[in-house]
MARBA-3410 file (N, C-alpha, C, O; in Angstrom, 1 decimal):
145
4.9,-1.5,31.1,5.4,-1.1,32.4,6.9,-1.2,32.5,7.5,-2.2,32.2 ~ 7.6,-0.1,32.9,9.2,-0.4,32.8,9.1,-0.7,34.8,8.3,-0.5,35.7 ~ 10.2,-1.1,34.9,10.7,-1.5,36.5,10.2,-0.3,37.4,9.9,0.9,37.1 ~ 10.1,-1.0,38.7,9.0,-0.2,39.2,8.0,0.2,39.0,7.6,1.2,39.7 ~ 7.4,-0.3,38.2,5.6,-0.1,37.9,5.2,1.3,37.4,4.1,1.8,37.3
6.4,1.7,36.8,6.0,2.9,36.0,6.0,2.9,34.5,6.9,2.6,33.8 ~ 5.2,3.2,34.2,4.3,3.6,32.9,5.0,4.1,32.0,5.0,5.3,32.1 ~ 5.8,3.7,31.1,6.8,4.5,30.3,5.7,5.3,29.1,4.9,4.8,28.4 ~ 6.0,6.4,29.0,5.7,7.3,27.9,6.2,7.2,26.8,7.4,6.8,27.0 ~ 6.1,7.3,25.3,6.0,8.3,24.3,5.6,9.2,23.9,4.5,9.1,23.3
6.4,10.5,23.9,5.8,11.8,23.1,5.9,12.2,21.8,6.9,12.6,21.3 ~ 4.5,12.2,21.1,4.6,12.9,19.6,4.0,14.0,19.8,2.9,14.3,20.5 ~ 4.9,14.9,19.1,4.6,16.3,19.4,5.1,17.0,17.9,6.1,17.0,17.3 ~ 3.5,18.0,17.7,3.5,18.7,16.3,4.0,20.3,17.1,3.7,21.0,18.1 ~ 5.0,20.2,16.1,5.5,21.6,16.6,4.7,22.7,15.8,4.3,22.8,14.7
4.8,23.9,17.0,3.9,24.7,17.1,3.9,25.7,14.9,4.9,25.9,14.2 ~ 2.6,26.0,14.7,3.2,26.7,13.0,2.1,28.5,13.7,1.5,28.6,14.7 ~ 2.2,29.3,12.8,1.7,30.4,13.3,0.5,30.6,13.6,-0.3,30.3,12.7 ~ -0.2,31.0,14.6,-1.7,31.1,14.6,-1.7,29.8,15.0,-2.1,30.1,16.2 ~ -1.6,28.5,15.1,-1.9,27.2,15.3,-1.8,27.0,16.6,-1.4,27.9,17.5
-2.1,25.5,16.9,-2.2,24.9,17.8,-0.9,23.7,18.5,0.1,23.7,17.8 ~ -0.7,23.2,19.5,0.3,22.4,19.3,-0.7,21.0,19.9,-1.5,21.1,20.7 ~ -0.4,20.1,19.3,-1.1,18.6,19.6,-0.1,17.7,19.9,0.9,17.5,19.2 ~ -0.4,17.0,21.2,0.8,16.1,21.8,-0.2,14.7,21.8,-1.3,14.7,22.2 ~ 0.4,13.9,21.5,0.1,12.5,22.0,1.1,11.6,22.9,2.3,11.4,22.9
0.1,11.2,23.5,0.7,10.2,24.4,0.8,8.8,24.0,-0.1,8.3,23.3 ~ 1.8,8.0,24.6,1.2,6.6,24.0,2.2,5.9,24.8,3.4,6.1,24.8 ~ 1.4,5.0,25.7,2.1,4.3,26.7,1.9,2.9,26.5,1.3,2.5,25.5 ~ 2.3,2.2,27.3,3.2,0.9,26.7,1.6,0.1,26.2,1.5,-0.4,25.1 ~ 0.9,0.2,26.9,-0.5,-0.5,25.9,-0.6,0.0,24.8,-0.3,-0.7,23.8
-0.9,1.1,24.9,-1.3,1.9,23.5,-0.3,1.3,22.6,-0.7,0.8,21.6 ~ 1.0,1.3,22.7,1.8,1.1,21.8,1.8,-0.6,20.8,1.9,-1.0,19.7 ~ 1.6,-1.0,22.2,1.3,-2.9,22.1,0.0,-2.5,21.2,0.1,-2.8,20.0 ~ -1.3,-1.9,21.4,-2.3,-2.1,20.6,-1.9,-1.5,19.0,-2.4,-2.1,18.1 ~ -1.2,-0.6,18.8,-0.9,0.1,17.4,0.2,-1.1,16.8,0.0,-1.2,15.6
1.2,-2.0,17.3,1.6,-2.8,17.0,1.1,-4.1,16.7,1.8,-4.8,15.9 ~ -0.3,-4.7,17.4,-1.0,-5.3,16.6,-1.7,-5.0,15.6,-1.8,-5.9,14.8 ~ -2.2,-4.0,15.3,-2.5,-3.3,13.9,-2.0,-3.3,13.4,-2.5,-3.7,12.3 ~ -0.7,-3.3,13.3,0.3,-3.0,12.4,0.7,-4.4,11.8,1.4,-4.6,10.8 ~ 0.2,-5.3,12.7,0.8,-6.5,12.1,-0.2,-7.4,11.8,0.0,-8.5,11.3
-1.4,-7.0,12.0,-2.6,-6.9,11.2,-2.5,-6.5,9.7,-2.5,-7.3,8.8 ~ -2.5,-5.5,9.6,-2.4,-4.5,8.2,-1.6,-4.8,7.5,-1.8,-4.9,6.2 ~ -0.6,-5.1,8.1,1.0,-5.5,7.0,0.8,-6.5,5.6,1.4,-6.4,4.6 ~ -0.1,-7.5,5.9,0.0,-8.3,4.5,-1.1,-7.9,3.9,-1.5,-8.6,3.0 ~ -1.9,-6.8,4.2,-2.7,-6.1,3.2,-2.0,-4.7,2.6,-2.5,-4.3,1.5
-1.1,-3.9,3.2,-0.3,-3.3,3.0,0.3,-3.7,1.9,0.2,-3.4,0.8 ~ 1.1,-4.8,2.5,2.1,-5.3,1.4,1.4,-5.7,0.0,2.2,-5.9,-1.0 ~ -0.1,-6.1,-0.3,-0.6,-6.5,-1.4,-1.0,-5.3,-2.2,-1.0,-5.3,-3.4 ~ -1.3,-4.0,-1.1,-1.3,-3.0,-2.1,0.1,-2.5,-3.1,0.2,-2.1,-4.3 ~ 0.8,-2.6,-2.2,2.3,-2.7,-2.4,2.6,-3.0,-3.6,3.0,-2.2,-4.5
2.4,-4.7,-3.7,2.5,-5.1,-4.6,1.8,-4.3,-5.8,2.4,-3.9,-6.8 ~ 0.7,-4.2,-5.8,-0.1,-4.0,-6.7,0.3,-2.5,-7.2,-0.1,-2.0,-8.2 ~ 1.0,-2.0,-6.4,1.6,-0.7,-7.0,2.6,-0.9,-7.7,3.0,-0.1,-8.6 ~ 3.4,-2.2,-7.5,4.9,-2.3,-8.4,4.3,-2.9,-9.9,5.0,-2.8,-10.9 ~ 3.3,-3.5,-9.8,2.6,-4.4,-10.9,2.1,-3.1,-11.8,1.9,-3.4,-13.0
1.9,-2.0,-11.5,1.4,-0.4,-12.5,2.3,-0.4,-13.7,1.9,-0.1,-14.8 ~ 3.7,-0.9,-13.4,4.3,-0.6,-14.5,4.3,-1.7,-15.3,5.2,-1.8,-16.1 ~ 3.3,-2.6,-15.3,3.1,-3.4,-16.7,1.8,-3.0,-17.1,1.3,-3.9,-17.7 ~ 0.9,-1.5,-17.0,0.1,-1.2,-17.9,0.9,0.5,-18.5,0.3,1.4,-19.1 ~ 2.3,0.4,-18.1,2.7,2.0,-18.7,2.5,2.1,-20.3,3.3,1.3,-20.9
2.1,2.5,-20.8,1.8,2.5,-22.3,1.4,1.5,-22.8,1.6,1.3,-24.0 ~ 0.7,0.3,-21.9,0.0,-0.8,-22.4,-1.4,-1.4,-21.9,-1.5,-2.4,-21.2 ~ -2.3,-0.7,-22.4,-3.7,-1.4,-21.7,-3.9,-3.1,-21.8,-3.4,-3.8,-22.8 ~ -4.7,-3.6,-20.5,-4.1,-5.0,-20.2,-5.1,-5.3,-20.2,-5.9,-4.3,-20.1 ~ -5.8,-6.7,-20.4,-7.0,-7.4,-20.4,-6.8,-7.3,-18.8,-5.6,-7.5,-18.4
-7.8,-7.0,-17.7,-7.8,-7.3,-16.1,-7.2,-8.3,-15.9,-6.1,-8.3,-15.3 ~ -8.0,-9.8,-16.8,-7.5,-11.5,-16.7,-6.2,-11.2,-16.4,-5.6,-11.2,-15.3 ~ -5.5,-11.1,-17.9,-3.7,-11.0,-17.4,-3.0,-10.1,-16.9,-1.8,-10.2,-16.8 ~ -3.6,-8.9,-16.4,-2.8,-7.9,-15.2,-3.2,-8.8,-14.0,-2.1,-9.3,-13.6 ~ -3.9,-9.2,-13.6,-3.7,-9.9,-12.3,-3.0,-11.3,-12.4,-2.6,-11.8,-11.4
-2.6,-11.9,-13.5,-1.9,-12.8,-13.8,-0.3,-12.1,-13.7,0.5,-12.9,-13.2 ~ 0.0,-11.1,-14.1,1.1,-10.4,-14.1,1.4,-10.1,-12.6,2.3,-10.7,-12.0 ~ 0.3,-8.9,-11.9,0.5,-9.2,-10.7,1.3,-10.4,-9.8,2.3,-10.3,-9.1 ~ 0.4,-11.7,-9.9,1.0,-12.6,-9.5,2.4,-12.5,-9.8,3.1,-12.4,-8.8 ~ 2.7,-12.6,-10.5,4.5,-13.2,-11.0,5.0,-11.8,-10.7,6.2,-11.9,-10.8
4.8,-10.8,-10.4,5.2,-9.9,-9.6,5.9,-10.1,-8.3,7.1,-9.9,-7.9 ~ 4.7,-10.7,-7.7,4.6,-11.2,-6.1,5.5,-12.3,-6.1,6.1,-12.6,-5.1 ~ 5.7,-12.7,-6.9,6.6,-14.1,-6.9,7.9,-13.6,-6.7,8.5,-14.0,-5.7 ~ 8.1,-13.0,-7.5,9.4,-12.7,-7.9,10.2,-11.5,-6.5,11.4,-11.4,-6.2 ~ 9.1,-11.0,-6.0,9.4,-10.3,-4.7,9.5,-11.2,-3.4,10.4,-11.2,-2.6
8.9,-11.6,-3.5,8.8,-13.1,-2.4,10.0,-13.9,-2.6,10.5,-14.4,-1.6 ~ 10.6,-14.1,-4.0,12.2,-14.5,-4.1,13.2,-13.6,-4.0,14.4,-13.9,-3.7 ~ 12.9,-12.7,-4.1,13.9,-11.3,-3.8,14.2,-11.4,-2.4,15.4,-11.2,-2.1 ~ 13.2,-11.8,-1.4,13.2,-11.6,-0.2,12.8,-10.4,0.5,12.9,-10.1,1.7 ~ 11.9,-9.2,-0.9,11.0,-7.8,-0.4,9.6,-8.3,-0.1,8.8,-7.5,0.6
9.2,-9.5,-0.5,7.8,-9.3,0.0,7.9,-10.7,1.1,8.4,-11.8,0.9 ~ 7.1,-10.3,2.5,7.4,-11.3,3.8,6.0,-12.1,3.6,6.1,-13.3,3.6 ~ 4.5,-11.7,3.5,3.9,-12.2,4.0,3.1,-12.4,2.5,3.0,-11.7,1.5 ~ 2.5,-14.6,2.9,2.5,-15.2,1.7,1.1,-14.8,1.4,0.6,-14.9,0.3 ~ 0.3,-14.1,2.8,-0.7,-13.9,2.5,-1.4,-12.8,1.5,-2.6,-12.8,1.2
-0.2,-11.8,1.0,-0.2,-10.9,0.3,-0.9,-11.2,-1.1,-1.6,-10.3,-1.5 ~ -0.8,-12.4,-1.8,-1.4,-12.8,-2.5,-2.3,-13.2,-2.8,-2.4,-13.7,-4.0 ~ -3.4,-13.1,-1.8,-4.6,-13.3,-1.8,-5.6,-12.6,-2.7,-5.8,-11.3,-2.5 ~ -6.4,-13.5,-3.7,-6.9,-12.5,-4.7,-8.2,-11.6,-4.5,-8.7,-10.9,-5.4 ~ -8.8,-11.8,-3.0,-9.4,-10.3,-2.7,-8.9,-9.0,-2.4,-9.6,-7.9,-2.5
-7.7,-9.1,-2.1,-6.6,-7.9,-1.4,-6.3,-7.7,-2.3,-6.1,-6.4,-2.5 ~ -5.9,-8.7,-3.8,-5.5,-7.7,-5.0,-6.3,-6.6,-5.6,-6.1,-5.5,-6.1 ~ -7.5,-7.6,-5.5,-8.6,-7.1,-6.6,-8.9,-5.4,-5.9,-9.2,-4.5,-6.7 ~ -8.8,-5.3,-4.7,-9.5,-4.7,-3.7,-8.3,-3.1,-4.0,-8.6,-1.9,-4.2 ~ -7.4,-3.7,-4.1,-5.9,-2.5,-4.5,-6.1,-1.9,-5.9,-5.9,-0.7,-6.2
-6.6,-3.0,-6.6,-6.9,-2.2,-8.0,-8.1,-1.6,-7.7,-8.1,-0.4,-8.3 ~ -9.1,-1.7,-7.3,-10.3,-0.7,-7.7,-10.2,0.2,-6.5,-11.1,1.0,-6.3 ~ -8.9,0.1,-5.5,-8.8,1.4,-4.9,-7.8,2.6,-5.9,-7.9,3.8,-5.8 ~ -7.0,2.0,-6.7,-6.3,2.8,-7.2,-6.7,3.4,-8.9,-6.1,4.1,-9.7 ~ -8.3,2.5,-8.9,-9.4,3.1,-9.6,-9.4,4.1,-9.4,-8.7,5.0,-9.9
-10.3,4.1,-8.2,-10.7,5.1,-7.2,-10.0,6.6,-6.8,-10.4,7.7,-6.3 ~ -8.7,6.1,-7.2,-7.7,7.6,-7.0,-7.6,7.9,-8.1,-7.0,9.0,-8.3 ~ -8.3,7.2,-9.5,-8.0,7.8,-10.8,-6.7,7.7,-11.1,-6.2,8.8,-11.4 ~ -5.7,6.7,-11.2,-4.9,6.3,-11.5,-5.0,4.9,-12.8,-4.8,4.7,-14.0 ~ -5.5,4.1,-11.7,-6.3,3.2,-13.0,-7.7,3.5,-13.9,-8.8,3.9,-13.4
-7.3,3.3,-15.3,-9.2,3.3,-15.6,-8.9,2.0,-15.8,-8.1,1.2,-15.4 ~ -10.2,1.8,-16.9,-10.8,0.6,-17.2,-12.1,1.0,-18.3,-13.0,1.9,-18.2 ~ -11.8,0.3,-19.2,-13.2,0.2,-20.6,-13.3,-0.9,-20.7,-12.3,-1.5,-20.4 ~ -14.7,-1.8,-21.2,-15.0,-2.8,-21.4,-15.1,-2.9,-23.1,-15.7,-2.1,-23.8 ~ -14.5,-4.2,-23.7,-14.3,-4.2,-25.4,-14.6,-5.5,-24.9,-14.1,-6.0,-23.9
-15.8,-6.3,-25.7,-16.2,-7.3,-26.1,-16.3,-8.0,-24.5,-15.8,-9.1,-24.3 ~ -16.7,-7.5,-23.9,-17.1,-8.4,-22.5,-16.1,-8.5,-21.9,-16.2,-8.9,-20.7 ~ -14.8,-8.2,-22.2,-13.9,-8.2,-21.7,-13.5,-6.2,-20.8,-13.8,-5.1,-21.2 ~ -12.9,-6.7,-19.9,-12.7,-5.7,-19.1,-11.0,-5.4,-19.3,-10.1,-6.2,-19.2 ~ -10.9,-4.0,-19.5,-9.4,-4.1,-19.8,-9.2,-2.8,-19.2,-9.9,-1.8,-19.2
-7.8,-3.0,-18.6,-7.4,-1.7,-17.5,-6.1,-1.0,-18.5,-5.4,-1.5,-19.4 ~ -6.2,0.0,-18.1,-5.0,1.0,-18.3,-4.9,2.5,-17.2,-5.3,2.7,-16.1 ~ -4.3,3.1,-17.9,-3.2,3.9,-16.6,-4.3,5.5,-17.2,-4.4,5.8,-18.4 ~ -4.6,5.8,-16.6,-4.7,7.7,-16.8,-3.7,8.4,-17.1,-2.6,8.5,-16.5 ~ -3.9,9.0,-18.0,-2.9,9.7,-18.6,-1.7,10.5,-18.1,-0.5,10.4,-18.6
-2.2,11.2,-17.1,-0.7,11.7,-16.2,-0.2,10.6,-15.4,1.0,10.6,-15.1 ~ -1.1,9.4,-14.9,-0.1,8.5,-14.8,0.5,7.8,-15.1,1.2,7.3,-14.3 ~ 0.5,7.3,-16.9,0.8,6.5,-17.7,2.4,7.1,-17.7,2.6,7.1,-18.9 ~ 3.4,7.6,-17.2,5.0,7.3,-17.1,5.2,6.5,-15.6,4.5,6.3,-14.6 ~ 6.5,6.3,-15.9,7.1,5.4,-14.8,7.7,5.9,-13.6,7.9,5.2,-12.6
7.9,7.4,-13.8,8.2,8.7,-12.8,6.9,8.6,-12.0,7.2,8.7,-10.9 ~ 5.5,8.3,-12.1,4.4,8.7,-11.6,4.2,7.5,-10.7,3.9,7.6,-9.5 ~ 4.4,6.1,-11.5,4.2,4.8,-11.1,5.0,5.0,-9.6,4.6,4.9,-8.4 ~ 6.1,5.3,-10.1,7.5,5.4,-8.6,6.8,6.7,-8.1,7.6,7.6,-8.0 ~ 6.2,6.8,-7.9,5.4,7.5,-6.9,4.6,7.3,-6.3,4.6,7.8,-5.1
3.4,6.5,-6.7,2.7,5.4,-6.3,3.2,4.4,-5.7,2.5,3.8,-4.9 ~ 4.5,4.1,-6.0,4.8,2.9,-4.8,5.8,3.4,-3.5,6.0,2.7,-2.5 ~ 6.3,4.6,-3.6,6.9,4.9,-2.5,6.0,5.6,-1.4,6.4,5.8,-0.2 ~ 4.5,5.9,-2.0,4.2,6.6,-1.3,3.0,5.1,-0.2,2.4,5.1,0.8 ~ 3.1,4.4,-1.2,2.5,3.0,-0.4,3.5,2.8,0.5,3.2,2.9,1.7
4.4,2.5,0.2,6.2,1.6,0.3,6.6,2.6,1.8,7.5,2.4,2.5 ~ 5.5,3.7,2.0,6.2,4.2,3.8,5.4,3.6,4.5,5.7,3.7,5.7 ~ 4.2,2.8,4.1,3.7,2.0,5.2,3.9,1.3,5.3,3.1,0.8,6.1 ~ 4.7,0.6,5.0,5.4,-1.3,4.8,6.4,-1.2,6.5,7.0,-0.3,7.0 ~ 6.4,-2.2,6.8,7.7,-2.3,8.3,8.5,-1.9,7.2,9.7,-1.7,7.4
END
């Protein structure tokens, strides 16, 4: 509510393309307040995928036992956490990790073969450079505050 009891707006608005439609949203001071608790909800799971996207480039041309990519991961997080890039301690939590890698399974970025009971990850072939990696993390890296 701004002064005087009026309802302040935001307008998002898709500008018009040919033949199309135009779509406006509204978002007034609740709506906003509720997208902002989401947001600060999501953020240390955000940030763990985050992480887990900067951690890709320790399988570029190196398939990793899972055990010590998530060991790597960690000291990833560390070392961002001392940087002062990564905010929330919860980011390191090893369900949100585990959960980032078999999403980025899932995009076929990561595989994985199993050699002697052991599970060992590596990169898919077009994404096995570091051009590809840095693309994976910036394109996580626009949801971060």
């Amino acid at each position: 509510m701004t002064p005087r009891g009026h309802v302040s707006r935001r307008w998002i608005g898709l500008k018009p393309r040919r033949g199309g439609l135009v779509a406006k949203l509204v978002l007034d001071d609740i709506s906003l307040m509720h997208l902002e608790f989401l947001r600060s909800v999501l953020a240390s799971y955000i940030e763990s995928y985050w992480v887990v996207a900067c951690s890709l480039f320790k399988l570029v041309g190196t398939p990793m036992e899972e055990r010590i990519f998530f060991q790597e991961i960690q000291k990833v997080a560390q070392d961002k956490l001392q940087e002062g890039t990564l905010y929330y301690e919860e980011s390191f939590a090893a369900d949100t990790l585990h959960n980032a890698v078999q999403l980025y399974e899932q995009w076929g970025i990561v595989e994985h073969h199993t050699q002697d009971c052991i599970r060992v990850l590596y990169l898919n072939e077009q994404w096995n450079v570091d051009e590809a990696i840095n693309s994976v993390i910036s394109f996580v890296g626009q949801f971060r505050q």
